[in-house]
N, C-alpha and C positions, 0 to 999 in steps of 0.2 A: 786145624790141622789137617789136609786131603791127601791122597794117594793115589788115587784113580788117575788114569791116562787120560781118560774124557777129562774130567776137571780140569788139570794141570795144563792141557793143550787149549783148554778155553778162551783162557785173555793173550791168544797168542798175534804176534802184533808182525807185521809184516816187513822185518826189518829192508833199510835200502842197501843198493850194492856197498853204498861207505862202512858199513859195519866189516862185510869182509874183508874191505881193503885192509881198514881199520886196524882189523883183527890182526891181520896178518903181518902187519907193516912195522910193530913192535915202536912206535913212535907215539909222541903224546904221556902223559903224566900218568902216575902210577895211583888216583884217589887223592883227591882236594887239592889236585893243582902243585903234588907233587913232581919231581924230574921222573922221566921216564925210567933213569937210571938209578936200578934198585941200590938202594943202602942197607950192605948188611950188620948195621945195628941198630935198623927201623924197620919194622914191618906194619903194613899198610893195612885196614881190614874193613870191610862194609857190610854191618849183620840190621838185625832188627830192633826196635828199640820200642819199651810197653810203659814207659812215664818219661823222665827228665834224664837227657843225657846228663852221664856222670863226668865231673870235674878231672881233666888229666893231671891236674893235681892231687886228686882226692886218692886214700890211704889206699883202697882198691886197686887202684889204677898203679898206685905205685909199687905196690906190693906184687902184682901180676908181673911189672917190667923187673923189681928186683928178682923175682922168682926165674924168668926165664933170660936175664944179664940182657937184652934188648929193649928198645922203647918199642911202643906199639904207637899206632894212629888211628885210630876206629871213627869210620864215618856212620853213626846211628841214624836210623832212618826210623820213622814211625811204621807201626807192623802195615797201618791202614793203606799207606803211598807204596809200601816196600815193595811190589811187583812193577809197579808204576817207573820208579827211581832205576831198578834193575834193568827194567828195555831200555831208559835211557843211557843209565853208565855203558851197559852192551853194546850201544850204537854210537860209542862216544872212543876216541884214543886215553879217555883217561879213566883206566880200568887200575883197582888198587893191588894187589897183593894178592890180598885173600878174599874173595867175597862168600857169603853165604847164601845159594842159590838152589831155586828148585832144578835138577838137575833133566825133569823130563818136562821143562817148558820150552815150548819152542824158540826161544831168542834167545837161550841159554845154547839149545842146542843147534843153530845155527854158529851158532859163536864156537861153540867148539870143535863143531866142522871146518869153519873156519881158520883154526890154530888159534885161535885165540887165550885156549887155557890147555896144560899140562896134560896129557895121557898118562896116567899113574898106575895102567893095567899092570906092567911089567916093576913096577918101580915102591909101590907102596908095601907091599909084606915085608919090606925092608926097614921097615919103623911100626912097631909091634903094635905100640896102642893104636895106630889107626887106621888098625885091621876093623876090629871088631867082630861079629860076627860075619863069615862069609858066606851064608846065604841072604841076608840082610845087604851084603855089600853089594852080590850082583844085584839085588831087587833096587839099588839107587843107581844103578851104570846104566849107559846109554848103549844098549847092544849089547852087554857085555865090556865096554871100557867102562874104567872106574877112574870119575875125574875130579876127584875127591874124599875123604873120610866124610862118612856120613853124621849127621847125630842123633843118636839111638833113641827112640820113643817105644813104649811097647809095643810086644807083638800082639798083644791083642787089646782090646780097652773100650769095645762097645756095652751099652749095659742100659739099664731103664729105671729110671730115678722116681720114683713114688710118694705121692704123699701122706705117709704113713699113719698121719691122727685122720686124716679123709678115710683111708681103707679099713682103719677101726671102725670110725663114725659108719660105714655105708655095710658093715660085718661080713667084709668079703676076705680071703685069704692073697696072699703074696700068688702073682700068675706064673704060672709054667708053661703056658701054651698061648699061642697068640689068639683063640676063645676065650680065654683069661682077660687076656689083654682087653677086649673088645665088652665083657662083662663089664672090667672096672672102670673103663669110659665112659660107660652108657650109665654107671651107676653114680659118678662121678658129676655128670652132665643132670642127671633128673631127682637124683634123692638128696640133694641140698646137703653136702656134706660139710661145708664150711655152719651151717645153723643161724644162717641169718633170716632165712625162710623167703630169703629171692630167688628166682631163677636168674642166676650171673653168672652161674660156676661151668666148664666142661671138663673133658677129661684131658686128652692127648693136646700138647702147642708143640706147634712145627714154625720154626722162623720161614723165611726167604733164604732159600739159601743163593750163597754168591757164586756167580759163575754156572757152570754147568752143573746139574742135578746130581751125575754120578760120581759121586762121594763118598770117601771111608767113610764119615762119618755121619752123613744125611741118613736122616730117620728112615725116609723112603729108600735107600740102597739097604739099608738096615734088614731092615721087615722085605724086601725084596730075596735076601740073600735066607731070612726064616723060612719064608714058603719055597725054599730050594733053588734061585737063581743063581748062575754063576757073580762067582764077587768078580763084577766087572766083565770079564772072559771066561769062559769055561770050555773044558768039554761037552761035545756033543755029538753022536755018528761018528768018533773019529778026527773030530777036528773045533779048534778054535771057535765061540762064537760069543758076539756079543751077550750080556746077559737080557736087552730088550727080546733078543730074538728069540724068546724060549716061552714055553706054557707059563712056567713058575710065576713071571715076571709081573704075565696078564692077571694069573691067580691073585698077586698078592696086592694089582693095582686094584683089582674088583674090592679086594678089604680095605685099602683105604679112601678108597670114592666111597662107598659105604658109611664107611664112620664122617665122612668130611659130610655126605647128604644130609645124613642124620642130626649135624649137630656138635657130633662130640667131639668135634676138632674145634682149636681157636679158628673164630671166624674170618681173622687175619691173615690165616695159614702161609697166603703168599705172598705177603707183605712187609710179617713183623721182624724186624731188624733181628741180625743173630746176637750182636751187644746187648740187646733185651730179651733175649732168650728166657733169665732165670725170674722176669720180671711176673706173669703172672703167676708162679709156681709160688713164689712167698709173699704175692698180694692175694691169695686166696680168690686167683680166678681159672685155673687150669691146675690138674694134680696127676701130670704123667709128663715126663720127657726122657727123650732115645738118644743118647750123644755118646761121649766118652764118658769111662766112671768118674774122673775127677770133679766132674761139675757136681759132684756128691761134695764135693770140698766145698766148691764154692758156695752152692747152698747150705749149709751146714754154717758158714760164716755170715750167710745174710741172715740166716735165723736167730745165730746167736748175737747179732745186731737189736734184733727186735726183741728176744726175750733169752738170757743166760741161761734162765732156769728150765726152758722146757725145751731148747732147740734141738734138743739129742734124740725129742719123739717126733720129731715131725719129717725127716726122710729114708723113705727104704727104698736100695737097691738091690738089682737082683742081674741076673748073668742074662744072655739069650734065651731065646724063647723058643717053643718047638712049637710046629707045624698043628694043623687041628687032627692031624692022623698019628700025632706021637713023635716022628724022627725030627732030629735037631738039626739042624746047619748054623754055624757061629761064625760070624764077619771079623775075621781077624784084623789088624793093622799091617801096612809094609816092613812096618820094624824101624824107620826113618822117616826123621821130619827134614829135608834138606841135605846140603851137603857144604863144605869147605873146597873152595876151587881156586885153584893158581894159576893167576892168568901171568900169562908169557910176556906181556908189556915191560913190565921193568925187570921177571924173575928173568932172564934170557937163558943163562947158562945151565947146564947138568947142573956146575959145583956151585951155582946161586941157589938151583932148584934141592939140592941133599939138603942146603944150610937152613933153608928153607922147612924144611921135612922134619927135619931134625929138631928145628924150635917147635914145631906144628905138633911131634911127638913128645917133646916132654910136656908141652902143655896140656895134652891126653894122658898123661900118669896119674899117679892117683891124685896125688900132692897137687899137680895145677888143677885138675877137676875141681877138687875140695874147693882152691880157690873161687871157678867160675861160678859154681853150683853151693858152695857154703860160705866165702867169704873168709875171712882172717881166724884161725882158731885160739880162743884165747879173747877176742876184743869181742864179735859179735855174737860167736857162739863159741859151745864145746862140747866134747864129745863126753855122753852118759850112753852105757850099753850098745856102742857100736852105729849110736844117732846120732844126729846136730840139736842140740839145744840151744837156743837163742837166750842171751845175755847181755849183761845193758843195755834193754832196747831203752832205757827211758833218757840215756844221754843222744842228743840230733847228731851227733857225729856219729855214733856207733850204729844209730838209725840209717843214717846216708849210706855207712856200709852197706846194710842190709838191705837198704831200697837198691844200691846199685850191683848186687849180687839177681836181685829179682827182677827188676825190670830190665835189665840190661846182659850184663857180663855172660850169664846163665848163655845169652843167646850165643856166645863164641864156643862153649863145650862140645864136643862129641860125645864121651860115653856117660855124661854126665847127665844127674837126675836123681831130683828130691822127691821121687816117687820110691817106685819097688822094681826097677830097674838102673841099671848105670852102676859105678863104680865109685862115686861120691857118698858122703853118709845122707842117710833118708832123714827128711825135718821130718817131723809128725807135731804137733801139738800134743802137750800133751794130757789135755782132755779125755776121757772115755768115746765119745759117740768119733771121735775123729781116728781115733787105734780101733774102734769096733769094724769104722771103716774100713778102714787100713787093713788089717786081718782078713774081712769080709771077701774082700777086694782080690786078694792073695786065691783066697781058693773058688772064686769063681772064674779068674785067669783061670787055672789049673783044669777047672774043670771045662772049661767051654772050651781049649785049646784043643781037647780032644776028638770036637766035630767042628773046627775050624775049618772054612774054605778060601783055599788059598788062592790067588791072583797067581793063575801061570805067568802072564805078559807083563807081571811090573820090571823085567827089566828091558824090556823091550819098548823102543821107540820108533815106530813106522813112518817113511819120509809122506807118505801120501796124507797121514795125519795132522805132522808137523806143517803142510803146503794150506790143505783143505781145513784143517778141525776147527778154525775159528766157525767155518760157514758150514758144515756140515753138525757139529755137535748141537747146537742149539734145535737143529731142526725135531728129535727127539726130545729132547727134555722140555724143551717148550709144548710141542704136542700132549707128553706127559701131564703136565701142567691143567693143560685146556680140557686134559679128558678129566681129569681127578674133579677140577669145577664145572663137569656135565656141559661141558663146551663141544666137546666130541667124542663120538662114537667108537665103541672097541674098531670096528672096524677101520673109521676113519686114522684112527692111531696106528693099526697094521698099514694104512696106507702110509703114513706119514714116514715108518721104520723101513719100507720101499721104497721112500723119497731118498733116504742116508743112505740104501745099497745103489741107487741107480746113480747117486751124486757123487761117487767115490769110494764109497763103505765096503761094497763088495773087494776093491782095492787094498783096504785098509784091510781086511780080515783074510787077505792073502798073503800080505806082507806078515803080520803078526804069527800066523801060523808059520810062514817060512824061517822068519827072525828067530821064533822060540825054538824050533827043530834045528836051526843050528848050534843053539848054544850050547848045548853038550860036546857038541866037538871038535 
């Protein structure tokens, strides 16, 4: 799940002059080889898809088209290709309906330069559910245009997942400072807290991450933004700067070269797939990882794979972490994972585009969210205490429900979310150690939002970024990279973050400074 400008502009692909023709030209099919010419009692849609696309016969699917008196068409894409498929449909006349698109990737945002999708700046508070919040809203706009309803993810959801019978075993306490953190690595890594009496164990796994390094959710943007880095941009003197460009940054890279030197990092660090993320955490070879809180879920369900009876003592989380001087800084989220975009191919008209708006909003009420986000109420679940509780799962039809609610449907929601956010009822199991979560969860949101550091420039997107950030971004974060595995020198990395201002950067952090100064007015 990212939000950073760097990342997003990462896999950006250099579309040809035929996209904007393309774009422009309102010709070619509307998604799977549809007529260009939109039908309004079909709407077209192209999201992400996380198992088996669901049968357009199946209860789901039907129940969604009864709900909102239109068929729907939905092209599923697997989450892994779904960037991939996106530059393609972009560069193609046959753009569907609705797509669900990262909104500050550059082939998106070519295309919408292009005319290829809807300006909804002036047009959307017209249809209430897909507002959402509007600071959230501009943080998905491109400049300030808003070419799409977003869908809502938390505003914040960084956190550090511990292996709780490890920090028993090694008699250390829950950390509150990134000293903390660096004690229970090291304790982790050398006092055999698994008791098999090998040295196999360490503390902190960091995957490979994909793409560019600066990441909401990358451990090292993480821990960059503890020892006081801007998330992503920040002030500094007065003005906009990258968060490489600042002391913080080097501070916080010196800790994690440190722990990688030593050891208590998995020795994979820049290797190991992020689909294997949760893999040595509950094969008892690593007992620390920095992501979003949910991966508390998901661990908590590997464990209770492996043993029912004890899975509730084996992880603890905990909020951000402060600095080794005491002061906090907390890595918040954009508030959006994506957006819903209406491309102009088949929508052509204003009154194609209202009609348009207007199924888009009732499927953002409460009642369709339920749908995408909970499924039928009554067959698969129902509602106890203002929840979703899950029912029938033991008949395969009411299961298919439920599988195409999760891996699928979910993905068409905006304010929707089986979390602690959105407008849908919250699933929780209901187990003890998963509502301990849950609870848990609640008020360290609450509390770390209070030293949140927010991304001035997420809604801003700089054309010199869009042109250059394929071949400028990596030059950083690969450097990063090389220093953390003692490949280069602090210095050589200062030289390296001279190579990004002399190759355009300087550019880029004059546009963003100028972009964000205007948007107020």
């Amino acid at each position: 799940m990212s939000a950073s400008r760097s990342r997003l502009m990462a896999g950006a692909l250099t579309l040809a002059t035929a996209l904007l023709a393309s774009a422009c030209s309102g010709t070619g099919g509307g998604g799977g080889g549809e007529s260009n010419q939109a039908d309004a009692n079909t709407i077209t849609f192209m999201t992400k898809l996380f198992g088996t696309a669901p049968n357009p016969q199946g209860e789901l699917h039907q129940a969604i088209e009864k709900f909102l008196g239109k068929k729907i068409k939905v092209t599923w894409v697997p989450n892994a290709d779904y960037q991939e498929k996106v530059n393609v449909t972009l560069a193609s006349d046959n753009i569907p309906d609705v797509m669900v698109v990262n909104p500050k990737s550059p082939a998106f945002g070519k295309a919408a330069a292009a005319g290829a999708f809807w300006d909804l700046t002036d047009k959307i508070k017209k249809y209430p559910n897909l507002v959402g919040d509007e600071k959230v809203l501009l943080n998905s706009s491109i400049n300030g245009k808003i070419y799409g309803p977003y869908r809502t993810r938390p505003l914040l959801r960084s956190a550090v997942m511990i292996r709780a019978d490890w920090l028993k075993k090694v008699g250390l306490e829950a950390p509150k400072t990134t000293d903390d953190l660096y004690k229970i690595a090291e304790a982790f890594t050398k006092k055999d807290p698994d008791g098999n009496g090998k040295d196999d164990t360490y503390g902190l796994i960091i995957p490979k991450w994909p793409g560019v390094e600066f990441a909401a959710s990358n451990p090292f943007n993480v821990i960059d933004v503890w020892f006081g880095a801007p998330n992503n941009w920040g002030e500094r003197d007065g003005k906009l700067v990258p968060e490489f460009d600042t002391p913080e940054f080097f501070e916080a890279n010196r800790f994690m070269k440190k722990m990688i030197q030593e050891g208590l990092v998995n020795p994979d660090w820049n290797t190991l797939d992020t689909a294997k993320w949760n893999d040595p955490f509950v094969q008892n070879k690593g007992g620390i990882i920095i992501d979003v809180d949910v991966r508390a879920t998901q661990l908590l369900d590997l464990f209770k794979e492996q043993d029912p009876q004890t899975y509730g003592d084996k992880v603890l989380t905990v909020g951000n972490l402060s600095r080794p001087d005491g002061k906090k800084f907390s890595l918040p989220f954009s508030g959006y994972n994506d957006i819903l975009a209406v491309s102009k191919q088949r929508v052509k008209t204003e009154a194609q585009l209202d009609e348009l708006l207007k199924t888009l909003d009732k499927l953002a009420s409460k009642e369709g969210q339920v749908l995408l986000s909970n499924g039928i109420e009554g067959r698969n679940f129902k509602v106890e205490n203002g929840e979703a509780v899950l029912i029938n799962q033991d008949d395969p039809k009411v299961k298919q429900v439920q599988d195409d609610v999760d891996k699928a449907f979910i993905q068409l929601g905006t304010q929707a979310s089986t979390g602690t956010t959105g407008i849908a009822y919250p699933r929780v199991p209901p187990e003890a150690p998963y509502r301990k979560d849950l609870a848990e969860r609640k008020e360290r949101v609450a509390e770390d939002l209070k030293t949140a550091v927010f991304d001035p420039s997420l809604p801003v997107v700089p054309p010199t970024l869009v042109a250059k950030g394929a071949t400028l971004n990596p030059i950083v974060t690969d450097a990063r990279v090389k220093y953390l595995a003692g490949q280069l020198t602090e210095e050589q990395l200062k030289a390296e973050i001279k190579r990004w201002y002399d190759g355009g950067g300087t550019q880029i952090a004059q546009e963003i400074n100028d972009l964000v100064s205007k948007l107020g007015q």
